[in-house]
C-alpha positions as CSV (number, residue, x, y, z in Angstrom):
1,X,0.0,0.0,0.0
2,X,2.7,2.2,0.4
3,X,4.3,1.8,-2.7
4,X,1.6,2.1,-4.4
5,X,0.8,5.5,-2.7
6,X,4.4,6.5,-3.1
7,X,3.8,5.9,-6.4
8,X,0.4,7.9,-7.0
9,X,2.7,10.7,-5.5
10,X,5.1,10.6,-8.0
11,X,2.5,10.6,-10.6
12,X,0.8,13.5,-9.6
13,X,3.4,15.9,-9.7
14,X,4.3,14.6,-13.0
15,X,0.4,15.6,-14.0
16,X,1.4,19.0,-12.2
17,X,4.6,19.1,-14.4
18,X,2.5,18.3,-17.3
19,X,-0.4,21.2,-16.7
20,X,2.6,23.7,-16.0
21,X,4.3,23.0,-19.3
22,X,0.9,22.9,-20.9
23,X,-0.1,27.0,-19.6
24,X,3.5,28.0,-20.8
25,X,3.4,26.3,-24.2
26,X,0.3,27.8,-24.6
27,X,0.7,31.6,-23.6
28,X,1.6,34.1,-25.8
29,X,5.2,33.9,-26.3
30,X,3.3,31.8,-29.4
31,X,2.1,35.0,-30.6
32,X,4.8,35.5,-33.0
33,X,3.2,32.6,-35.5
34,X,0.4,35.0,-36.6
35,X,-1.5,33.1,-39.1
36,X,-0.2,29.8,-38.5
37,X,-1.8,27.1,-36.0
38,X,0.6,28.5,-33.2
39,X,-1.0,31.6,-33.8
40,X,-4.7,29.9,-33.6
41,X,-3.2,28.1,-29.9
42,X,-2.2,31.7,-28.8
43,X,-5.0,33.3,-29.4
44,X,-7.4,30.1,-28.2
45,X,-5.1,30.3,-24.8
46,X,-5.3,34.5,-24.7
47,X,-9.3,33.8,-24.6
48,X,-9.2,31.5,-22.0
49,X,-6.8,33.2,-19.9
50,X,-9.1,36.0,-20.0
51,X,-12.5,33.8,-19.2
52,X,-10.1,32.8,-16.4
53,X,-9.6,36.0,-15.0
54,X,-13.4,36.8,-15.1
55,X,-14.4,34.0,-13.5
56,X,-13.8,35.2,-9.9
57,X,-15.9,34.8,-6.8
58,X,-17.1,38.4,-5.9
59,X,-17.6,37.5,-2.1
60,X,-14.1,36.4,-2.0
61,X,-13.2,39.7,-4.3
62,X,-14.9,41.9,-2.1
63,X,-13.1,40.2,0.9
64,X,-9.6,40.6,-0.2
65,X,-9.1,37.3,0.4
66,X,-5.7,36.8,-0.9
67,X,-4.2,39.5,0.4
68,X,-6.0,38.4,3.8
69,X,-4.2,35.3,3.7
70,X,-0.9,36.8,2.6
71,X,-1.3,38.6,5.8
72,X,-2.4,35.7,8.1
73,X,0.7,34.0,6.5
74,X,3.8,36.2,5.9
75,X,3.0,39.0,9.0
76,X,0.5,37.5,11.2
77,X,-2.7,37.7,13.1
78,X,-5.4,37.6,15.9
79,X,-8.3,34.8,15.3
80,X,-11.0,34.8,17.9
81,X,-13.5,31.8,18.0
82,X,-16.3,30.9,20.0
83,X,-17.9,27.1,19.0
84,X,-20.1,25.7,19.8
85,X,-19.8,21.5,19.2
86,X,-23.0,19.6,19.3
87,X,-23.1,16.1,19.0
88,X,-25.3,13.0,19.6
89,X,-24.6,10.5,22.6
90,X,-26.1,7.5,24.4
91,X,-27.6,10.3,26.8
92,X,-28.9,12.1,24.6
93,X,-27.7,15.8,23.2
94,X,-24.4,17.5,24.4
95,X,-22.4,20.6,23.7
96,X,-19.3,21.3,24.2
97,X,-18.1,25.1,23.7
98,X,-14.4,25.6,23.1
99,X,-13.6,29.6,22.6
100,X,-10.1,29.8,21.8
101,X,-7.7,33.4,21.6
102,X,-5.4,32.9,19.3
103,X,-2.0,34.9,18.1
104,X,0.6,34.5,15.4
105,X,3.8,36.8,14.6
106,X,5.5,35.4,11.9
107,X,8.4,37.9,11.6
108,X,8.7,37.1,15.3
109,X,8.2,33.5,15.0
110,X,5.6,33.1,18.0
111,X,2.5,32.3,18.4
112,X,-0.1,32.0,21.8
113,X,-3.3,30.8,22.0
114,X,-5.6,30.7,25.0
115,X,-8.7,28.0,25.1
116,X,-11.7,27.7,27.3
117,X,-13.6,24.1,26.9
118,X,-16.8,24.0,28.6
119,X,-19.7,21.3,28.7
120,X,-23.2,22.5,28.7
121,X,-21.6,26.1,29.7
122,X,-20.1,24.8,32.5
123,X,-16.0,25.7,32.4
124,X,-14.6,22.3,32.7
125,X,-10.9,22.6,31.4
126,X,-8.5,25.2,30.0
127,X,-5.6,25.0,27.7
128,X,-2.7,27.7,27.1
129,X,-0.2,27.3,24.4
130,X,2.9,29.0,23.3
131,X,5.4,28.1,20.6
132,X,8.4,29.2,18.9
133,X,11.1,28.2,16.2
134,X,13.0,25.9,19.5
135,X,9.8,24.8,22.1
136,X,6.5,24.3,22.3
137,X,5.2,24.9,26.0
138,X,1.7,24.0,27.4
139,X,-0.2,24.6,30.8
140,X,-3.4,22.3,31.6
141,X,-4.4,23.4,35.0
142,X,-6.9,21.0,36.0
143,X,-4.6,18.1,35.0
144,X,-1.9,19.9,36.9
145,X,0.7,20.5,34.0
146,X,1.4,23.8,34.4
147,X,4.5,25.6,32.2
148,X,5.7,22.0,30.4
149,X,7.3,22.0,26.9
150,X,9.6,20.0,24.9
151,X,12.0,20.6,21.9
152,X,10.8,21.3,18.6
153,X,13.6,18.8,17.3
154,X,13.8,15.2,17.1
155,X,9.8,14.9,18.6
156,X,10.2,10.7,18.1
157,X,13.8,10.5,20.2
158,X,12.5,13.1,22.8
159,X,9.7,10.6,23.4
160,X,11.7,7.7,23.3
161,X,14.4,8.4,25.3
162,X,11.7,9.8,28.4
163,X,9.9,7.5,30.9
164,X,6.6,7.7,28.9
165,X,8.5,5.2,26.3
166,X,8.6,2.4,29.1
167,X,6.7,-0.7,28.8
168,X,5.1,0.3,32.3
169,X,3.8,3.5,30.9
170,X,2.7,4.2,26.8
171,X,5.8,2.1,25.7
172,X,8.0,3.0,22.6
173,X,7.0,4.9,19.4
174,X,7.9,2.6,16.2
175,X,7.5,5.4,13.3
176,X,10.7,8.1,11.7
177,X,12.0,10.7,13.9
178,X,10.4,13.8,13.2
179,X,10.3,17.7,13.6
180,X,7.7,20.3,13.9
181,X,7.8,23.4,11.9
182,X,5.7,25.9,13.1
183,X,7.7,28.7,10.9
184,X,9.3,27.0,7.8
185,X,11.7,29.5,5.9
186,X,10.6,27.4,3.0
187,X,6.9,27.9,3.1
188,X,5.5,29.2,-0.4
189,X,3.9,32.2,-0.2
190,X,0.0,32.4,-1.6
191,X,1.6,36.1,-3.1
192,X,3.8,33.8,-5.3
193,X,1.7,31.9,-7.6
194,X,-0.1,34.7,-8.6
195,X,1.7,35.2,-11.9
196,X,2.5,31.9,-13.4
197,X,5.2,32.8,-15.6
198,X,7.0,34.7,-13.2
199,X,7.7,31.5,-11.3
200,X,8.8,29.9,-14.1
201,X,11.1,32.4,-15.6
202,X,14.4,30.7,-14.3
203,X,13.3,27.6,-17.1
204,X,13.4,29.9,-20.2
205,X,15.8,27.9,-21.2
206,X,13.9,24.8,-21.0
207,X,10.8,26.3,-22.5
208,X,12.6,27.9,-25.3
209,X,14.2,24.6,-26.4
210,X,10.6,23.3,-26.3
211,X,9.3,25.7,-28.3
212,X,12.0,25.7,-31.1
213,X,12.0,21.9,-31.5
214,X,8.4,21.4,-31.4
215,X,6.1,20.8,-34.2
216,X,2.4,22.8,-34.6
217,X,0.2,21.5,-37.7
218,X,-3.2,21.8,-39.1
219,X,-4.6,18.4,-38.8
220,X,-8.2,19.5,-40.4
221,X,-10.5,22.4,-40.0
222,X,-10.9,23.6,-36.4
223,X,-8.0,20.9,-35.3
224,X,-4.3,21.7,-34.5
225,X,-1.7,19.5,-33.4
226,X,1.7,20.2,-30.5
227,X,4.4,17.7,-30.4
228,X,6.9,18.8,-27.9
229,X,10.3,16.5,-28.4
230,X,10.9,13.9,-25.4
231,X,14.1,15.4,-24.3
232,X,13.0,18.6,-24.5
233,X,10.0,18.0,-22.4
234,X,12.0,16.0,-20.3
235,X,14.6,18.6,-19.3
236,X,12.1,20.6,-18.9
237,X,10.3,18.8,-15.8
238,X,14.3,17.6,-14.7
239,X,14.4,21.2,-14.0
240,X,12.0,21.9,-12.5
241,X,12.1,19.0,-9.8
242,X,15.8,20.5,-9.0
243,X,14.4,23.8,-8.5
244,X,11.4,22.9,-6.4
245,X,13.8,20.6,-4.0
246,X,16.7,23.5,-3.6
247,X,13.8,26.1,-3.0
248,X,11.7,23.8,-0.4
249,X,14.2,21.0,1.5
250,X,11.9,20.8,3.7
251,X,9.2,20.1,1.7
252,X,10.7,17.6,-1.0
253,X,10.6,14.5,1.1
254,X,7.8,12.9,-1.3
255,X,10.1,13.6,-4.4
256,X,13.0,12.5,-3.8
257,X,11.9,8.9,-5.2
258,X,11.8,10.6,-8.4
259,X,15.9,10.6,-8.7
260,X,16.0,7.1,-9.2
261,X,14.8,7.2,-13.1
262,X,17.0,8.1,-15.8
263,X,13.9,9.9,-17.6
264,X,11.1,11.4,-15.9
265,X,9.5,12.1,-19.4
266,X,10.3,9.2,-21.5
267,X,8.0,10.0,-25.0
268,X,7.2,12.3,-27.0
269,X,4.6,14.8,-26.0
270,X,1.7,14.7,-28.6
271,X,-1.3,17.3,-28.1
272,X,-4.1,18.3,-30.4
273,X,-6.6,21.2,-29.7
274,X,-10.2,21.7,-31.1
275,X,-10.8,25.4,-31.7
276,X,-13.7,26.9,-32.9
277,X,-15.2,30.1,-33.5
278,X,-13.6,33.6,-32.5
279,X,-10.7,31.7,-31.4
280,X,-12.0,29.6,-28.9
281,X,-10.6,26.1,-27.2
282,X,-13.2,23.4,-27.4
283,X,-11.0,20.7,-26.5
284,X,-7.6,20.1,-25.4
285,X,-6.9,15.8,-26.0
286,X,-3.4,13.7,-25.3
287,X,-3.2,12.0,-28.2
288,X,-0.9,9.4,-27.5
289,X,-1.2,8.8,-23.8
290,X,2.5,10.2,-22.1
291,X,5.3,7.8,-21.0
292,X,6.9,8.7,-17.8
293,X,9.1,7.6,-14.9
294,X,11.2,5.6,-17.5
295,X,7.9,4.4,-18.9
296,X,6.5,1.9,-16.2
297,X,4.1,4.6,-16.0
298,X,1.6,6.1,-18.7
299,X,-0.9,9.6,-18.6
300,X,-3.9,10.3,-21.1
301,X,-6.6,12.6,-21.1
302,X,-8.5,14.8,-22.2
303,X,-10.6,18.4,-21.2
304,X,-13.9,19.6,-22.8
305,X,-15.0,23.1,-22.4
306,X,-18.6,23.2,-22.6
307,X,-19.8,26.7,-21.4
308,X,-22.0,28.5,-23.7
309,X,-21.3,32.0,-22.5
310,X,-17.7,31.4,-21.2
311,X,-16.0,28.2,-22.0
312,X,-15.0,27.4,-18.5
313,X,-18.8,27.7,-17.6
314,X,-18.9,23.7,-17.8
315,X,-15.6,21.8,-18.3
316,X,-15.5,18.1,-18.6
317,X,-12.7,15.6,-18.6
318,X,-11.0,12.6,-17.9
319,X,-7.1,11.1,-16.3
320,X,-6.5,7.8,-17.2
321,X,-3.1,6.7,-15.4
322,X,-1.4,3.4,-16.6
323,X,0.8,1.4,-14.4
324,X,4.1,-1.2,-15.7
325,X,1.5,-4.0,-15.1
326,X,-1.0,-2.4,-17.3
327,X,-3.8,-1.7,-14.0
328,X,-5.2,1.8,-14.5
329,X,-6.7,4.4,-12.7
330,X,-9.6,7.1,-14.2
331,X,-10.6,10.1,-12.8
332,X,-13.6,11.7,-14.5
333,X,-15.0,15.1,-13.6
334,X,-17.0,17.8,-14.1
335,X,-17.2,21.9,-13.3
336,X,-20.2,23.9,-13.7
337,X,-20.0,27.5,-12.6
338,X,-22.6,30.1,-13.2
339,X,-21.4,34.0,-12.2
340,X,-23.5,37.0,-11.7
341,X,-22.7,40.1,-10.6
342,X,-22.5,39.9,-7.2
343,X,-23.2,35.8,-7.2
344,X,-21.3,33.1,-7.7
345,X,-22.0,29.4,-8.0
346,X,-19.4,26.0,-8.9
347,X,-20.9,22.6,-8.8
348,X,-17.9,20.1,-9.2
349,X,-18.4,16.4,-9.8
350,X,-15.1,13.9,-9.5
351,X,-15.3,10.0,-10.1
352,X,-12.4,8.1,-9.1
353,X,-11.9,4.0,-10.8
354,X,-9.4,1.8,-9.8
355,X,-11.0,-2.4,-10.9
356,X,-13.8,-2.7,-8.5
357,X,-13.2,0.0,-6.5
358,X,-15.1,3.9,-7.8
359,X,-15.1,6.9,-5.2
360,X,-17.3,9.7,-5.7
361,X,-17.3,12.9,-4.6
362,X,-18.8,16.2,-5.1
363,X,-18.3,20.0,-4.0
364,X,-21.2,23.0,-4.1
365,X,-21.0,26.4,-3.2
366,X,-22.4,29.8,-3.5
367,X,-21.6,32.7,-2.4
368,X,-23.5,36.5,-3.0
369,X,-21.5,39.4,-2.3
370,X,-24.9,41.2,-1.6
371,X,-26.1,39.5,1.7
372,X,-22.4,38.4,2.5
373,X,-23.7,34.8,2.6
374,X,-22.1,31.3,1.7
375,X,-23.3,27.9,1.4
376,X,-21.2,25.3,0.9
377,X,-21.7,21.1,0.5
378,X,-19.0,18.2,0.1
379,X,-20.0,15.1,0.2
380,X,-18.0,11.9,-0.8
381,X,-18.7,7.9,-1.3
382,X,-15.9,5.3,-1.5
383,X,-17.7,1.7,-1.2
384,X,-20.7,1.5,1.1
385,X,-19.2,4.6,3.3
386,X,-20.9,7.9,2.9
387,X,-19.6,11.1,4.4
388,X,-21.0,14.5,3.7
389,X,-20.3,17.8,5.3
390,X,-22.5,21.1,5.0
391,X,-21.6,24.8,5.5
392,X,-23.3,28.1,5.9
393,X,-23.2,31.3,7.3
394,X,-22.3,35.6,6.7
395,X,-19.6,37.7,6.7
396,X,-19.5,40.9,8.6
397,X,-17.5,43.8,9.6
398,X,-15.6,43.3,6.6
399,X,-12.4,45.3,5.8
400,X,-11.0,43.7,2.5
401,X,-7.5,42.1,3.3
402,X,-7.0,43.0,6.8
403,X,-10.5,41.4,8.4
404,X,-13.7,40.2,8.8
405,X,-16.1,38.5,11.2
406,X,-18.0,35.5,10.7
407,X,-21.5,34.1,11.5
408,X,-20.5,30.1,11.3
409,X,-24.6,29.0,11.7
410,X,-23.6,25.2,10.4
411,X,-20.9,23.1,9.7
412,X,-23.0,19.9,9.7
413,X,-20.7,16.1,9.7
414,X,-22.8,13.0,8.2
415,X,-21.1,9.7,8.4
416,X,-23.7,7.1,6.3
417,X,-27.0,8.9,7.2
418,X,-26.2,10.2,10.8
419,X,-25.1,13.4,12.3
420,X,-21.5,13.3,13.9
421,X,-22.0,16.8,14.9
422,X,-22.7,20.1,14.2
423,X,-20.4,23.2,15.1
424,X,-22.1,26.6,15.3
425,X,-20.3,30.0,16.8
426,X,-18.2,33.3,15.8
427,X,-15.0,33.8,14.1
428,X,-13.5,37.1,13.8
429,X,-9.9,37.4,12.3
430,X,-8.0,40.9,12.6
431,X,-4.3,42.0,12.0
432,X,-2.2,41.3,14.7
433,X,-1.4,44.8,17.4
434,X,1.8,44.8,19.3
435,X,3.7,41.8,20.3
436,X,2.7,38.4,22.0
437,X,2.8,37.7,25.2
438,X,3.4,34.1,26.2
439,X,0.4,32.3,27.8
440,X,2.9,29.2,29.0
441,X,6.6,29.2,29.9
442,X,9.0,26.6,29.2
443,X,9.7,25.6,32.8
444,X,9.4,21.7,33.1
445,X,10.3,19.7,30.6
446,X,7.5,16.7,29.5
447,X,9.8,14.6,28.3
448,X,12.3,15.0,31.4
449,X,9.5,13.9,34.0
450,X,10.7,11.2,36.8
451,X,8.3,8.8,38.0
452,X,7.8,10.3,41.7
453,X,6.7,13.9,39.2
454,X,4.3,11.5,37.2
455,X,3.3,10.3,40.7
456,X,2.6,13.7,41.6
457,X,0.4,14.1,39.5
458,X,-2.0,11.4,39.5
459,X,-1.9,11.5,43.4
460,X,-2.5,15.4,42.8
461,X,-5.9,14.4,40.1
462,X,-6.8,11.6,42.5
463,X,-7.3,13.9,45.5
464,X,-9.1,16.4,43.4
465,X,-11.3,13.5,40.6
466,X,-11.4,10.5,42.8
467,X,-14.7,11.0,44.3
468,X,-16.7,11.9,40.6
469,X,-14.4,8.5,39.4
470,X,-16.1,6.7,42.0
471,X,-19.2,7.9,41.3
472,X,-19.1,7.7,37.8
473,X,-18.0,3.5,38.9
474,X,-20.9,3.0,40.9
């Protein structure tokens, strides 16, 4: 199972490779074969680019969303939450409320946070938590842990090396030594993707071998043909690997499988495109399906763009990956969006088929800019297990980029017919004034704790729990 994971891993980021090359191709560094079926692939990928960048959600537009995000990520933050958790149980309904303070300074590196738990709005518990680039420290006060932390490094040897590994207590943890990152250096920025080509502009090399050794033809009215040369394409995607794993180290770890082929593109890259009237991309189809990881693997497919209005209004399409044993793997999906002025709507259909196995899933949302409403539904099947999950609420106080306030009234779970629970509360997210102050210090180390400390503590929850455990016995 997990080589067969590994290996859907390493064929994904091919498909990624494969898109990237694809939007490059297809921009308008083409432009210069006016008249010629380059020409027609420029202008067809000038249209959609331009359907693309009208097809935004005005909610998320009016919010600033991006640059909120930016914010949360590169600067930092205060995100207040009261929820409210309401679930089933053999007793019948129960809530539990958690309301949670929560601070992050990423040019600092800190962050705090400050939770309240309650059961049927009684305070039951509280949790403060502070973290940096070198501890994370914690205080629990009714399980008497007050100011304990432990090293960022190593998590798996800390633990292993403390009494909590003995046989007499939780015993030893069997998995890879690893680290927690609350501030990676290497974190991509949502700022950075927003230009494409910019990104890409250390492969101009790459692409400009693609371009100059690749073929464009007429194969009939309305139908134009790309073959981009193996090596070219191959290079290409080499590169790009490289780059990825020198810019993000710590982010590579599911990659680095990929150095073991000699040719992560091992055929020629053969596209044709179906373009109509005014210019306009109908169809985009692999026609020879693409050889890769020294071909034990194989990708085809093919998009259809549907919308009458825009193109992108209702795309189809269809992944079929090909294993060295010849078992495959089809996704099939489906996006319909409809957009008004201040509404938007995407309805998103995705069928997974592996032999006798087919997972379905599906995604619906609307949003209006007016009332400052959403609605939201993802539900998913794989087998005889059903899960679905429903969102709604409104948006208020809204200052695009910088905050906003939310109304959360559902965020309903369904396992296979039933109600997990439903969380209902406030949200409010702001830009983050003056510097934190830790809630917890790193005073007494968790994973330094003797046995007469652990007995400390249970003697010290005995005397204060023993009498609502014995109850709860008898």
């Amino acid at each position: 199972m997990n080589e067969m994971n590994q290996k859907k891993g390493k064929v994904l980021i091919i498909v990624a490779c494969v898109i990237a090359v694809l939007v490059i191709l297809g921009g308008s560094a083409w432009a210069y074969y006016t008249g010629t079926p380059g020409y027609k692939i420029a202008k067809g990928f000038e249209n959609l680019a331009q359907e693309m960048d009208e097809m935004r959600n005005p909610l998320s537009e009016k919010l600033g969303m991006e640059e909120l995000l930016v914010m949360m990520q590169d600067e930092g933050s205060h995100v207040t939450t009261k929820l409210d958790i309401t679930a089933e149980t053999e007793y019948g309904s129960a809530t539990l409320g958690v309301d949670t303070d929560f601070y992050k300074d990423s040019k600092a590196k800190e962050m705090d946070s400050s939770t309240d738990i309650s059961v049927m709005n009684y305070n039951f518990a509280h949790l403060d938590l502070y973290g940096n680039e070198d501890v994370i420290c914690f205080s629990v006060p009714e399980l008497f842990l007050e100011d304990m932390y432990f090293e960022t490094e190593n998590i798996v040897s800390q633990y292993n090396n403390s009494i909590l590994a003995d046989d007499a207590m939780f015993g030893k943890l069997d998995m890879e030594d690893f680290s927690i990152e609350l501030f990676p250096e290497d974190r991509i920025s949502v700022g950075s993707w927003r230009d494409m080509n910019s990104y890409l502009d250390s492969f101009e090399a790459d692409v400009e071998a693609c371009r100059e050794g690749m073929k464009l033809e007429k194969v009939e009215k309305g139908i134009y043909r790309v073959i981009i040369r193996e090596q070219d394409a191959d290079r290409l995607f080499k590169d790009i690997v490289k780059n990825y794993k020198k810019l993000y180290p710590n982010q590579s770890d599911g990659i680095e499988a990929l150095d073991e082929y000699d040719n992560l593109i091992a055929s020629d890259v053969s596209i044709s495109f179906e373009i109509g009237k005014g210019n306009r991309i109908d169809s985009i189809t692999m026609e020879n399906p693409i050889k890769i990881l020294d071909g034990e693997v194989s990708i085809d497919g093919e998009i259809f763009l549907l919308g009458e209005e825009r193109s992108i209004d209702k795309v189809q399409g269809k992944l079929t990956i090909t294993d060295a044993i010849g078992e495959k793997a089809e996704v099939i999906y489906q996006v319909v969006q409809a957009l008004e002025e201040n509404d938007y709507q995407v309805d998103m259909d995705l069928k997974y088929i592996q032999g006798d196995l087919s997972d379905k899933m599906r995604f619906t949302m609307n949003c209006d800019a007016v009332k400052d409403t959403f609605d939201m539904s993802f539900s998913m099947k794989e087998e005889k297990d059903t899960f679905k999950c429903n969102i709604r609420g409104s948006l208020d106080d809204i200052v695009p980029g910088e905050s906003l306030a939310m109304d959360l009234k559902e965020f309903t779970m369904i396992m296979d017919g039933e109600e997990l629970c439903n969380i209902t509360g406030d949200i409010m997210v702001e830009p983050l004034q003056g510097k934190i102050t830790p809630s917890a210090e790193a005073e007494n180390a968790l994973f330094e704790l003797t046995y007469s400390d652990i007995g400390d503590i249970v003697y010290k929850l005995y005397e204060e729990y023993g009498s609502l455990l014995d109850l709860l016995d008898y």
